[in-house]
C-alpha positions as CSV (number, residue, x, y, z in Angstrom):
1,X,0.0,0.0,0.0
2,X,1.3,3.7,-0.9
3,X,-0.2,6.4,0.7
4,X,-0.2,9.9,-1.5
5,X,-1.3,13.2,-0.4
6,X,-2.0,16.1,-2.8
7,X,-1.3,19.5,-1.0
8,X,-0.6,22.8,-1.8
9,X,0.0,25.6,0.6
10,X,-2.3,27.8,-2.3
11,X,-6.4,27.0,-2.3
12,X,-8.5,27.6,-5.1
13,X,-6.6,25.1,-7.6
14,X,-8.6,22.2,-8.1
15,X,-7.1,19.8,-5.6
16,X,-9.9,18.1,-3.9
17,X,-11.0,17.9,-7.7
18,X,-8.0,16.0,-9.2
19,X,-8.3,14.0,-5.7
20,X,-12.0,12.5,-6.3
21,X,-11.0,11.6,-10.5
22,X,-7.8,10.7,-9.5
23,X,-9.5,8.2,-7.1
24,X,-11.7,6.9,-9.3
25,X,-9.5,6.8,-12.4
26,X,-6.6,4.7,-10.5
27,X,-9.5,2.0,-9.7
28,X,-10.9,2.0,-13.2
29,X,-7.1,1.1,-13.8
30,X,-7.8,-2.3,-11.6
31,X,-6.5,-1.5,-8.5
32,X,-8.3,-1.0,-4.7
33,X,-8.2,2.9,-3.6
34,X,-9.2,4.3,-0.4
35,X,-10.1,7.9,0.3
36,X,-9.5,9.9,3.0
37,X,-10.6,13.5,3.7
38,X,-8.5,15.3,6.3
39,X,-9.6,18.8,5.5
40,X,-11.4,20.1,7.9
41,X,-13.4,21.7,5.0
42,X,-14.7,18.0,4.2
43,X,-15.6,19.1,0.5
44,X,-14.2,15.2,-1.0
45,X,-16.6,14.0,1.0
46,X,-19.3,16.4,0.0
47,X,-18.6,15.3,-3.4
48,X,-18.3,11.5,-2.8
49,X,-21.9,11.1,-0.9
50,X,-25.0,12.9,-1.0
51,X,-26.9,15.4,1.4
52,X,-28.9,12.7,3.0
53,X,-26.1,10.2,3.3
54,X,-23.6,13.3,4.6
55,X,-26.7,14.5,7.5
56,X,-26.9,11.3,8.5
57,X,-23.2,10.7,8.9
58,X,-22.8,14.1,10.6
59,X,-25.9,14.2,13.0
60,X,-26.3,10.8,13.9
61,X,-25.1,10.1,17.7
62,X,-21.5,8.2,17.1
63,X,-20.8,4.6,17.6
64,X,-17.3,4.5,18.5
65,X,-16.9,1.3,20.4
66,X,-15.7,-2.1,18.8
67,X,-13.3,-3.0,15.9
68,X,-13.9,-2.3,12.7
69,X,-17.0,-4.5,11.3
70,X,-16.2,-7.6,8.9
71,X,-19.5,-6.3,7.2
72,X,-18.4,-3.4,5.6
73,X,-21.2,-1.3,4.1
74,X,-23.2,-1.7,0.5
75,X,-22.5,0.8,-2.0
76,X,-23.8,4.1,-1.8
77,X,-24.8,3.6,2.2
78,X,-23.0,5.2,4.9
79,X,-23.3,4.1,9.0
80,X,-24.0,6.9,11.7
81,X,-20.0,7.5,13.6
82,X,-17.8,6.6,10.9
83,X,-16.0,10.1,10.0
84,X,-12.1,10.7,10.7
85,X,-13.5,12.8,13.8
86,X,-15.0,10.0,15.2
87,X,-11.7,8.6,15.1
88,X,-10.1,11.2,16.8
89,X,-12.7,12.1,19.5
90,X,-11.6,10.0,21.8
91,X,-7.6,11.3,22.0
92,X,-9.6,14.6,21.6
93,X,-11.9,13.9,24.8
94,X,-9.3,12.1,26.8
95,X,-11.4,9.0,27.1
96,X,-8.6,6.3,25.2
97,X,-6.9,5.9,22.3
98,X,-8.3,6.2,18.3
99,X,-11.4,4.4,17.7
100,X,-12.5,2.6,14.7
101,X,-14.2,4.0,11.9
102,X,-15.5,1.8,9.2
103,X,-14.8,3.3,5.5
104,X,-18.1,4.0,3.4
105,X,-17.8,2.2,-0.1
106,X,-18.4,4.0,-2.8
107,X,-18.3,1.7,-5.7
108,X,-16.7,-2.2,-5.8
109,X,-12.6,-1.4,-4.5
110,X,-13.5,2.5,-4.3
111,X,-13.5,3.7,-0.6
112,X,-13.4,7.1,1.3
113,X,-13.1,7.8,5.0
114,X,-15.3,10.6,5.6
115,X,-14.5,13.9,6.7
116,X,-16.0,16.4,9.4
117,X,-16.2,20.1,9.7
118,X,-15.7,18.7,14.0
119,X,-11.7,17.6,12.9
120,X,-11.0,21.4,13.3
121,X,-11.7,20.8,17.0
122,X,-8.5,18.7,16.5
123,X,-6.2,21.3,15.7
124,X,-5.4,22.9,19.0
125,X,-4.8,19.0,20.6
126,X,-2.4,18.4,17.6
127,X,-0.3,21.8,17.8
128,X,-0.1,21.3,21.8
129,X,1.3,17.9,21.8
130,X,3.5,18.2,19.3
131,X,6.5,20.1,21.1
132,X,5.4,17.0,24.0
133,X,6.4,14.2,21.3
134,X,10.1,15.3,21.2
135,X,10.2,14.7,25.0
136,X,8.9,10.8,24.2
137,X,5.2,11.7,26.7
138,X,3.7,8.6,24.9
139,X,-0.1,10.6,25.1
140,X,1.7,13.4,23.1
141,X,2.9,10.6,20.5
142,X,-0.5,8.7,20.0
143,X,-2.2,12.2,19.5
144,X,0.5,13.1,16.9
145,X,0.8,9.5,15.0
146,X,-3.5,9.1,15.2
147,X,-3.8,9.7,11.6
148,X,-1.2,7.9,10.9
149,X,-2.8,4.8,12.5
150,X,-6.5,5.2,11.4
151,X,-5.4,5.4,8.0
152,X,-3.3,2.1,8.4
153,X,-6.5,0.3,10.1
154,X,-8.8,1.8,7.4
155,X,-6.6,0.7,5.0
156,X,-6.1,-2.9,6.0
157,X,-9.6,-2.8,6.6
158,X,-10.4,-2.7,3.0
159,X,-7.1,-4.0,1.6
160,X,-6.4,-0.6,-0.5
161,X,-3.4,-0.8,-3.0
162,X,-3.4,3.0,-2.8
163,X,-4.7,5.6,-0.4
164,X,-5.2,9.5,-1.8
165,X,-4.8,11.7,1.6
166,X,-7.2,15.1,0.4
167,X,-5.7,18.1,2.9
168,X,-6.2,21.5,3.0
169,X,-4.6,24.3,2.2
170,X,-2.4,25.5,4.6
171,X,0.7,24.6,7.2
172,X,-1.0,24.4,10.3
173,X,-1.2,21.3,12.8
174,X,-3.9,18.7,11.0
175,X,-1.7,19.0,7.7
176,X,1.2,18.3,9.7
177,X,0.0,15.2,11.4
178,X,-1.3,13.9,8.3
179,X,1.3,14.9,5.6
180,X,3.8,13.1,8.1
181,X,1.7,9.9,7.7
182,X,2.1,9.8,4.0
183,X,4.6,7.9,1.5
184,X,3.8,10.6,-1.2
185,X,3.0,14.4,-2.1
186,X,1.4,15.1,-4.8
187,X,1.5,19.0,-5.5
188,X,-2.0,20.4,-8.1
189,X,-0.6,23.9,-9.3
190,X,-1.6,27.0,-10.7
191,X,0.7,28.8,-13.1
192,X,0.2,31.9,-11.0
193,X,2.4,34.4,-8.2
194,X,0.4,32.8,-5.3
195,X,1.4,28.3,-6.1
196,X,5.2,29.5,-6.4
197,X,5.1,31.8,-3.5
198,X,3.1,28.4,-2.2
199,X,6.2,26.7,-3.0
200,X,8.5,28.3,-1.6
201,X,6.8,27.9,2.0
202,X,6.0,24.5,1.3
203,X,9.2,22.7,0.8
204,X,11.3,24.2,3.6
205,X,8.8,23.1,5.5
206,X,8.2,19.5,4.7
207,X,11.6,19.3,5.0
208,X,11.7,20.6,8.7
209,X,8.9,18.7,9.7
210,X,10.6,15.5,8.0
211,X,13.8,16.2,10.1
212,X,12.2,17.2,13.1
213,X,9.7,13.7,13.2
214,X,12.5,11.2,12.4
215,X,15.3,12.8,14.8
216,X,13.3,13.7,17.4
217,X,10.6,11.7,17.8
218,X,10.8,8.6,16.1
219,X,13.6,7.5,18.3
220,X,11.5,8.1,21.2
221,X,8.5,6.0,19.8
222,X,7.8,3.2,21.9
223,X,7.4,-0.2,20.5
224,X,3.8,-0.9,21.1
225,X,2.9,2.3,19.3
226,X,3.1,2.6,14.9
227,X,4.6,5.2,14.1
228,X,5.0,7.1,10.4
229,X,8.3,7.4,8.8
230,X,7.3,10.8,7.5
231,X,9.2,10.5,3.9
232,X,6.7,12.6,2.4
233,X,8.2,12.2,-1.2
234,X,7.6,14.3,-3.8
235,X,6.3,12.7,-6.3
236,X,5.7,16.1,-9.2
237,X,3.9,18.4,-9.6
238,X,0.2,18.9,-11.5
239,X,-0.8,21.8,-13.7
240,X,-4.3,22.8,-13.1
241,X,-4.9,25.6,-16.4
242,X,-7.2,28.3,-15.9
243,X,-9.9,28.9,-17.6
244,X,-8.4,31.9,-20.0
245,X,-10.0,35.0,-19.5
246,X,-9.3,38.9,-21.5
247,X,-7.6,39.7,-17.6
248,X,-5.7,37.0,-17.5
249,X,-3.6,36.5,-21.0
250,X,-1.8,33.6,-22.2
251,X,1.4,35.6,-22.1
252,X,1.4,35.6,-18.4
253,X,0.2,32.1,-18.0
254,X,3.7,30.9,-19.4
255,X,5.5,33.9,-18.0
256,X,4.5,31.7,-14.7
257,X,4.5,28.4,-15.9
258,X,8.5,28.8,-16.8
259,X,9.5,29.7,-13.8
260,X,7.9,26.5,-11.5
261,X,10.3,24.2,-12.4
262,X,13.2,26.3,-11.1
263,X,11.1,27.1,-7.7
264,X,10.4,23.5,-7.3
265,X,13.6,22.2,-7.8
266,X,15.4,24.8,-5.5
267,X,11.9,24.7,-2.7
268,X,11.0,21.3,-2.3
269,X,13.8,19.0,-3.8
270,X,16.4,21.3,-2.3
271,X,18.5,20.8,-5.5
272,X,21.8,23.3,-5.5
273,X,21.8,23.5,-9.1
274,X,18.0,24.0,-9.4
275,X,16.6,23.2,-12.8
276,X,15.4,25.8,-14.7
277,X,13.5,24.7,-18.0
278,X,13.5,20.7,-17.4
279,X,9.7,19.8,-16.6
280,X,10.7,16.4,-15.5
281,X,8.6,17.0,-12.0
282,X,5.6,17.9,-13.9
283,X,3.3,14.9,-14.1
284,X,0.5,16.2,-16.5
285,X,-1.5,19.3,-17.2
286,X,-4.9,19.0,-16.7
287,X,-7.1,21.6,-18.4
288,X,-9.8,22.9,-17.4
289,X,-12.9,21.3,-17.2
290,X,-14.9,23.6,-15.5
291,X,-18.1,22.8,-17.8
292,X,-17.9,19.4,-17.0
293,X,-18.4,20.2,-13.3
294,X,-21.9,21.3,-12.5
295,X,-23.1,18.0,-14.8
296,X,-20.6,15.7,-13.0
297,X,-21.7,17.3,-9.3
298,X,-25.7,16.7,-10.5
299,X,-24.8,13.3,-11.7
300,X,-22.9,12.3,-8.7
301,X,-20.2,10.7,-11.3
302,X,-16.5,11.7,-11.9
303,X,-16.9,13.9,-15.3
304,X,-15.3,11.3,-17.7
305,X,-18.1,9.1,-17.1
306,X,-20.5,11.5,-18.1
307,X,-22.8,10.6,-20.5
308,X,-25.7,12.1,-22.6
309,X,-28.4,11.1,-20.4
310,X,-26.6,13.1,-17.7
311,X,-26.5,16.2,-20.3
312,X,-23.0,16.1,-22.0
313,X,-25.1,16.0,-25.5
314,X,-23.4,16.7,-28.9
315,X,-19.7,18.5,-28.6
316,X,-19.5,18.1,-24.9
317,X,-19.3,14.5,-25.0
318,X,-16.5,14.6,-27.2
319,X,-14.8,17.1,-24.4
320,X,-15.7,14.2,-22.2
321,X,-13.6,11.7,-23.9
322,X,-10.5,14.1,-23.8
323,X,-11.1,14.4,-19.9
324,X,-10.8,10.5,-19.8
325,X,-7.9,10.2,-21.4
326,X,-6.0,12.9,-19.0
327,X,-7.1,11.5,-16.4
328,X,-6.5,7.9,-17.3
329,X,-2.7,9.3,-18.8
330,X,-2.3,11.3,-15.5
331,X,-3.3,8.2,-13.4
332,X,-0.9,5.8,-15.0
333,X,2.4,8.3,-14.5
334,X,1.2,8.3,-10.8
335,X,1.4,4.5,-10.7
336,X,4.4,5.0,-12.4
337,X,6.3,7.0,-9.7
338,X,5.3,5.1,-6.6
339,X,6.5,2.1,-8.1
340,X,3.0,0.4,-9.0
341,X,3.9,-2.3,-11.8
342,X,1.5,-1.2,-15.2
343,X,1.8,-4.7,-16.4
344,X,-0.8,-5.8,-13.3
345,X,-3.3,-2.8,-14.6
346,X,-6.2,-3.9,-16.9
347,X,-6.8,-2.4,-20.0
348,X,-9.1,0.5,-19.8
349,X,-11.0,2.3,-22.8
350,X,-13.6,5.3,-22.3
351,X,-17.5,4.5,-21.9
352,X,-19.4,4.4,-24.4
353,X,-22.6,6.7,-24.1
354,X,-25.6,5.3,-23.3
């Protein structure tokens, strides 16, 4: 299992977007992906499951005693206590250790552990016992590895081949605890001031947070406790285009573009020699599909499987079948570059419309 989280220090670029096709493209591809939505914002899981099924996740009195159920649920149902801050509450509370949640599946070997707008509640606990973890107080490590081990269980749980880790956008505690519990980084961009300036506050910091978690606190990690390695590595970067507007001209869309290799190379690989026109960290461009998106959210289905019953009629279908193929090309380098073997992953053609 390889755990990969897509983060950028920048909102606004389409990340719990590529997260949700992403998700579903790598199991079109034949292999078993879990979800998980650690932004407090919860907006995967807002477009993974419906109103109904999100109130009754959300309002429902929690069941947070027992281990994970051997009768996971049916597709498209969701049980009452099963978000990531049920997980938490306990730590949170001070009643025990992490309780198990039971992932909601979405569709056969497609999985997402649900987020809550209550994980912000978390943040405080997580920045407090964080300084605590480097001293080895063993309540300040289980609080700081929780993620860490509710993914692990989750994961297990539904024996995922890859886990997609959706965080928000920003450096504060809950990123922290769960970029530290991921194999991967995946990094959506916008050729814009505000994803290099993103940049160059993110990779300074992933690698402080790297150094500080394995010399400071993994040797104090007692055995009867897992514990991440927090390699967090890179994996590339994802161009997320714009839709082109008279204010915004294609001049300074490259002006921008040019210059992220260089700030990526020198920010988050910490390269001496940074590269300066080499896009060998860019993994795709995705364009934008921002038509696509108001039909996808109504038919509750990524926007490559959209079809003409869900009103992609005429042109826009074609525009559908280009989205599959990115996606399906973007999925593949991913599986690439955490080392999943392409000669294991089925053969995959677009849907035909119905």
């Amino acid at each position: 299992m390889t755990s990969i989280a897509l983060f950028n220090n920048k909102g606004g670029v389409g990340k719990t977007t590529l997260t949700y096709h992403l998700a579903h493209m790598i199991r079109r591809l034949g292999l078993s992906v879990l979800a998980i939505d650690l932004d407090p914002q919860a907006n995967l899981t807002s477009m993974c499951l419906d109103e109904t099924e999100i109130e009754e996740l959300w309002e429902n009195p929690s069941e947070l005693s027992g281990a994970v159920s051997a009768g996971l649920p049916e597709v498209g149902r969701v049980r009452s206590g099963q978000t990531i801050a049920d997980a938490v509450r306990p730590i949170l509370e001070g009643t025990g250790d992490i309780a198990a949640v039971e992932p909601a599946r979405l569709e056969p070997d497609l999985w997402l552990l649900p987020g809550s707008l209550d994980l912000s509640r978390f943040e405080d606990k997580l920045s407090n016992e964080w300084s605590r973890a480097y001293a080895g107080d063993i309540a300040a490590i289980r609080t700081s590895t929780a993620f860490h081990r509710i993914i692990q269980q989750a994961a297990q749980a539904v024996d995922a081949d890859v886990v997609l880790i959706d965080v928000g956008p920003n450096l504060g505690a809950i990123n922290r605890a769960a970029l530290i519990s991921a194999d991967t980084v995946l990094m959506p961009l916008a050729a814009d001031l505000f994803s290099l300036k993103g940049l160059s506050n993110l990779g300074p910091t992933l690698r402080q947070w790297r150094a500080d978690w394995q010399q400071l606190v993994l040797p104090r990690v007692p055995p009867g406790i897992s514990a991440p390695q927090a390699e967090m590595r890179p994996l590339g970067y994802v161009i997320m285009q714009p839709e082109m507007r008279l204010d915004r001209p294609v001049k300074a869309y490259e002006r921008w573009l040019k210059r992220i290799p260089r700030v990526y190379s020198s920010e988050v690989l910490d390269e001496a020699q940074p590269t300066r026109e080499d896009d060998l960290h860019r993994i795709a461009t995705m364009r934008n599909y921002r038509s696509l998106m108001p039909l996808a959210h109504d038919a509750r289905k990524p926007m490559f499987d959209l079809k003409p019953a869900d009103g992609a009629l005429g042109s826009t279908q074609q525009y559908v079948k280009t989205c599959f193929l990115e996606f399906q090309a973007l999925a593949r380098e991913v599986l690439v570059r955490i080392g999943e073997p392409l000669e294991e992953v089925r053969p995959l053609a677009p849907t035909r419309p119905s």
